[in-house]
Short mmCIF file of the C-alpha atoms (twelve columns), coordinates in Angstrom:
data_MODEL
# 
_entry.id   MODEL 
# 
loop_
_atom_site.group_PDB 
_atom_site.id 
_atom_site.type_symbol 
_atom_site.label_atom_id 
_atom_site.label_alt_id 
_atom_site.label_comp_id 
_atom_site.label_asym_id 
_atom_site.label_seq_id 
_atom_site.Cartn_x 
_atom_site.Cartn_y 
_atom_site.Cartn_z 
_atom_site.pdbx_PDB_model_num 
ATOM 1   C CA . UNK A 1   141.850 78.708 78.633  1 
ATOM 2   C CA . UNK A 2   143.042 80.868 81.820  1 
ATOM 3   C CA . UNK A 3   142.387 79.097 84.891  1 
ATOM 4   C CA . UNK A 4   140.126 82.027 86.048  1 
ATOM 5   C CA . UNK A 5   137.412 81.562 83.212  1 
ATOM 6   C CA . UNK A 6   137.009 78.016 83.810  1 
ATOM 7   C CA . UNK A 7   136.462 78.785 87.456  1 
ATOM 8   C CA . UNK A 8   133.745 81.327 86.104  1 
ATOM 9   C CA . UNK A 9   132.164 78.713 83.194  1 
ATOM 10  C CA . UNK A 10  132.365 76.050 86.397  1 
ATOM 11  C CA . UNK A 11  130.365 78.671 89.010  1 
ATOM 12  C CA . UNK A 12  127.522 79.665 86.163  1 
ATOM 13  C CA . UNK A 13  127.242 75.631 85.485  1 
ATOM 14  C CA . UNK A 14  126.403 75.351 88.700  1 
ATOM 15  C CA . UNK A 15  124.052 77.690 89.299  1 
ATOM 16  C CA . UNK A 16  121.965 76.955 86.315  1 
ATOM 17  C CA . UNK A 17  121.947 73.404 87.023  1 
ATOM 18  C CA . UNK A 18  120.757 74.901 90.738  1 
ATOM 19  C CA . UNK A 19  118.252 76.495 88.921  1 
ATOM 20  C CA . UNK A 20  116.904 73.484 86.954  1 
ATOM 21  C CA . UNK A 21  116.361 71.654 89.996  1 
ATOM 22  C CA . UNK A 22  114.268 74.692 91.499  1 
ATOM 23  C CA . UNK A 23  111.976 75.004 89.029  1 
ATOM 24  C CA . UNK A 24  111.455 70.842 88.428  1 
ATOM 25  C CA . UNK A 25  110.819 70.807 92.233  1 
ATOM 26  C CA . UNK A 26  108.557 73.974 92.099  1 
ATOM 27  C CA . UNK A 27  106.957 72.959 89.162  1 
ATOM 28  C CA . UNK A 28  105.945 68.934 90.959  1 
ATOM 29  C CA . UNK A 29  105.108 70.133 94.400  1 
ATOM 30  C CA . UNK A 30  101.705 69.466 95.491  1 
ATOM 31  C CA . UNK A 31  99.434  71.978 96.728  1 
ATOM 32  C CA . UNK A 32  98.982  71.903 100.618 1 
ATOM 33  C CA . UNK A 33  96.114  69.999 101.735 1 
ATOM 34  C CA . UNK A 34  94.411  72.846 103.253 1 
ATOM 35  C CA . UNK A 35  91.338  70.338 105.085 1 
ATOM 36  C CA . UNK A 36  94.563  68.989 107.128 1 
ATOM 37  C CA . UNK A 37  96.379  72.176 107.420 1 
ATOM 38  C CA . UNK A 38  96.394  74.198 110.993 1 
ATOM 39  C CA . UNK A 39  95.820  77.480 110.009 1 
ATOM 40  C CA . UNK A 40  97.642  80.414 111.145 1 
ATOM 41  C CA . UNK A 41  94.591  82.567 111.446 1 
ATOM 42  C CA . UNK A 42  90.709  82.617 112.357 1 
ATOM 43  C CA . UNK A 43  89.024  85.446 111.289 1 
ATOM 44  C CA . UNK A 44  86.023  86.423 109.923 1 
ATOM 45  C CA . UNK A 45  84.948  87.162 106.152 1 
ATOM 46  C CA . UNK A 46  84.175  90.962 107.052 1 
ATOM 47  C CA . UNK A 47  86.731  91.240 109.554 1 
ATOM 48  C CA . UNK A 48  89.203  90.283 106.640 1 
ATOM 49  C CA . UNK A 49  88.123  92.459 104.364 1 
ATOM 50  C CA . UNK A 50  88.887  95.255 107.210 1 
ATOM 51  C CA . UNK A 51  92.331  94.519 107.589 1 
ATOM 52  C CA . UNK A 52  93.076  94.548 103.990 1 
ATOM 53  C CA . UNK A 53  91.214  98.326 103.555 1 
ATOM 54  C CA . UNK A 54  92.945  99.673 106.650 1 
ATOM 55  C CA . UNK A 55  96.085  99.218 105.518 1 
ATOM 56  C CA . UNK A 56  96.873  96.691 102.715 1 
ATOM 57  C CA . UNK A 57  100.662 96.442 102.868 1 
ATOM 58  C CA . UNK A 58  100.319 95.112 106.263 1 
ATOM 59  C CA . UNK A 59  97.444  93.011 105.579 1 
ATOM 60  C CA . UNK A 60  99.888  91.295 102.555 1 
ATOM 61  C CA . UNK A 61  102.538 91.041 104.955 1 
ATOM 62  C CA . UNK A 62  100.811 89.672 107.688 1 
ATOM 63  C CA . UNK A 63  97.948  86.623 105.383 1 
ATOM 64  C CA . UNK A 64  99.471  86.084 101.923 1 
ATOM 65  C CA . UNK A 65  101.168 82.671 101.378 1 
ATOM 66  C CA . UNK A 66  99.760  81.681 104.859 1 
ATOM 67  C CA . UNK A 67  96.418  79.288 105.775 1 
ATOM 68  C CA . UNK A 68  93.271  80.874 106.834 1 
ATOM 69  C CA . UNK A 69  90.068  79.853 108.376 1 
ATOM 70  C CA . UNK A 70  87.517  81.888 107.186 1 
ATOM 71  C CA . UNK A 71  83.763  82.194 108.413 1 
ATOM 72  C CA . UNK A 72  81.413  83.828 106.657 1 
ATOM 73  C CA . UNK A 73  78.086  83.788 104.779 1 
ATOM 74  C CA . UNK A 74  77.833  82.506 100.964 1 
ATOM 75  C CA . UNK A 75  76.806  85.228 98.655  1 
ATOM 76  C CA . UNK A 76  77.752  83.251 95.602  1 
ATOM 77  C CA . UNK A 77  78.568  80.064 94.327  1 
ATOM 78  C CA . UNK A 78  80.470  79.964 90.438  1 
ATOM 79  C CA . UNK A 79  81.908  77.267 88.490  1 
ATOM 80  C CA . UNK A 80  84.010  77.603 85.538  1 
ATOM 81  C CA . UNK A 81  86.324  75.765 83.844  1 
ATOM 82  C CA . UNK A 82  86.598  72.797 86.636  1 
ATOM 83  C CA . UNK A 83  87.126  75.204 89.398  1 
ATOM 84  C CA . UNK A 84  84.342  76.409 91.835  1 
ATOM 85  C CA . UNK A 85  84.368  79.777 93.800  1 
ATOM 86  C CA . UNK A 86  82.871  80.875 96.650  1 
ATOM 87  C CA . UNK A 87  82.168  84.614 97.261  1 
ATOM 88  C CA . UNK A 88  81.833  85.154 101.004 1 
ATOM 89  C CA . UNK A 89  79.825  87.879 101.965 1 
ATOM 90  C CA . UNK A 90  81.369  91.420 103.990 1 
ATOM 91  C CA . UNK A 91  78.869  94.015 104.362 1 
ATOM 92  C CA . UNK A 92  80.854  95.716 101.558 1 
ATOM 93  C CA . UNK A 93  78.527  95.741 98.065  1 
ATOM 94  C CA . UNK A 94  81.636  96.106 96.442  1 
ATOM 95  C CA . UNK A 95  84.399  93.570 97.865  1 
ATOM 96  C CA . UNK A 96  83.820  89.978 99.331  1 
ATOM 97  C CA . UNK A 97  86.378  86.985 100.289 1 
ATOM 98  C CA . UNK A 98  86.857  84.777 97.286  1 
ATOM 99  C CA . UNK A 99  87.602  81.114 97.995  1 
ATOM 100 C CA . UNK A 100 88.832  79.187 94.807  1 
ATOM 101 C CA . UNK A 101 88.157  75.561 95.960  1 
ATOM 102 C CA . UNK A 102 90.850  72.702 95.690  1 
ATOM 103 C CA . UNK A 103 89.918  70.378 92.790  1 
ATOM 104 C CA . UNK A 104 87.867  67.581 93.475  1 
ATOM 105 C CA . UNK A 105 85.889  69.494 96.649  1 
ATOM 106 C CA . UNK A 106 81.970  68.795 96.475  1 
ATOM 107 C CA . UNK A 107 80.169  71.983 96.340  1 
ATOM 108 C CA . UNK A 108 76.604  70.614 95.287  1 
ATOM 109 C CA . UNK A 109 75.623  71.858 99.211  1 
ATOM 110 C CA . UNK A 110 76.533  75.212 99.050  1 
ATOM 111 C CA . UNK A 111 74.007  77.762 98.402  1 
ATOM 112 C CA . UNK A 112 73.553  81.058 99.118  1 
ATOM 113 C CA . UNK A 113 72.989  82.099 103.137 1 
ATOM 114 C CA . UNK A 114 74.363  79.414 104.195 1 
ATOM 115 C CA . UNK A 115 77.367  80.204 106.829 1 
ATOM 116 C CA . UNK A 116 80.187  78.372 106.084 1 
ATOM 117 C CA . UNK A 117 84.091  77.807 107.823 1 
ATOM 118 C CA . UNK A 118 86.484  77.684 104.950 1 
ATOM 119 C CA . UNK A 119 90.747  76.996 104.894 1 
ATOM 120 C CA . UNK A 120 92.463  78.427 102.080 1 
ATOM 121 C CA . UNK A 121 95.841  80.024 101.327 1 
ATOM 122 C CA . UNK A 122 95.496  83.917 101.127 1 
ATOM 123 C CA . UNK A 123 96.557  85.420 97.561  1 
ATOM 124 C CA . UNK A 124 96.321  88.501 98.398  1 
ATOM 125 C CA . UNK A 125 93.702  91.585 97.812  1 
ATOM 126 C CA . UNK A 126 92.433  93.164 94.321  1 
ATOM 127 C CA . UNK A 127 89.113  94.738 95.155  1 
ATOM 128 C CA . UNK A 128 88.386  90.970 96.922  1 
ATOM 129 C CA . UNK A 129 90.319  88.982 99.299  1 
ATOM 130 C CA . UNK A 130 91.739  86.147 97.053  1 
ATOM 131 C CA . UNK A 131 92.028  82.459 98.587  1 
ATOM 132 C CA . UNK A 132 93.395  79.366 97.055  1 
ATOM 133 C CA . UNK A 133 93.252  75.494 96.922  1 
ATOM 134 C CA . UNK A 134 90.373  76.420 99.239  1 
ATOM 135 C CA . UNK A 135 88.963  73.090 101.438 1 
ATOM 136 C CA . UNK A 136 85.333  73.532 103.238 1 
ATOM 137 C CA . UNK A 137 85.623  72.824 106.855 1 
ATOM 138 C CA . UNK A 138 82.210  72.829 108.031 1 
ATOM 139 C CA . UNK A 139 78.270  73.986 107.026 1 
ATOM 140 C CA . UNK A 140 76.573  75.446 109.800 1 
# 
């Protein structure tokens, strides 16, 4: 074989061994522990919301991937398949902020009106504000 298509065979070896490795390492990473986390922002459930209608590209840009605090009133409490969610009321009838909470969190205390401080990762919007691996901070 020429000595230039080994060099190419070598270079494509190596990056999909590189690859590999990303994905193993992506694939066993833990989620953050939120409850620990210091988060990046403090804002409120409505307040949110407001960003993410003004002007959504920025609002992606400037929450998604990052830890938020969150305060806000409970307008729901669901639980499905292991996972409980907690719809945080806006003042919108048609959007709220929904917290996905991190397995094993003990929601048997939530109930609707109660204000809450929640830290979760922001997802992102689609007619709510979507948070993850959500941790309950306090119960007022």
């Amino acid at each position: 074989m020429k000595t230039y298509v080994k060099v190419a065979l070598g270079v494509v070896m190596i990056l999909a061994i590189a690859g590999m490795l990303a994905a193993i390492y992506l694939f066993l990473k833990e989620p953050a522990d939120t409850a620990r986390a210091k988060p990046e922002f403090t804002v409120t459930a409505s307040g949110l919301l407001k960003d993410f209608a003004a002007d959504e590209a920025a609002a992606t840009a400037k929450y998604a991937g990052r830890i938020i605090e969150i305060n806000g009133t409970i307008s729901e409490v669901r639980s499905d398949n292991n996972a409980t969610t907690v719809a945080l009321s806006t003042g919108d009838p048609m959007s709220s902020v929904l917290c996905t909470l991190a397995a094993g969190a003990d929601a048997t205390s939530l109930k609707e009106g109660t204000e809450i401080i929640i830290r979760g990762e922001c997802s992102g919007f689609l007619m709510d504000v979507l948070l993850k691996n959500c941790s309950i901070i306090q119960i007022k």
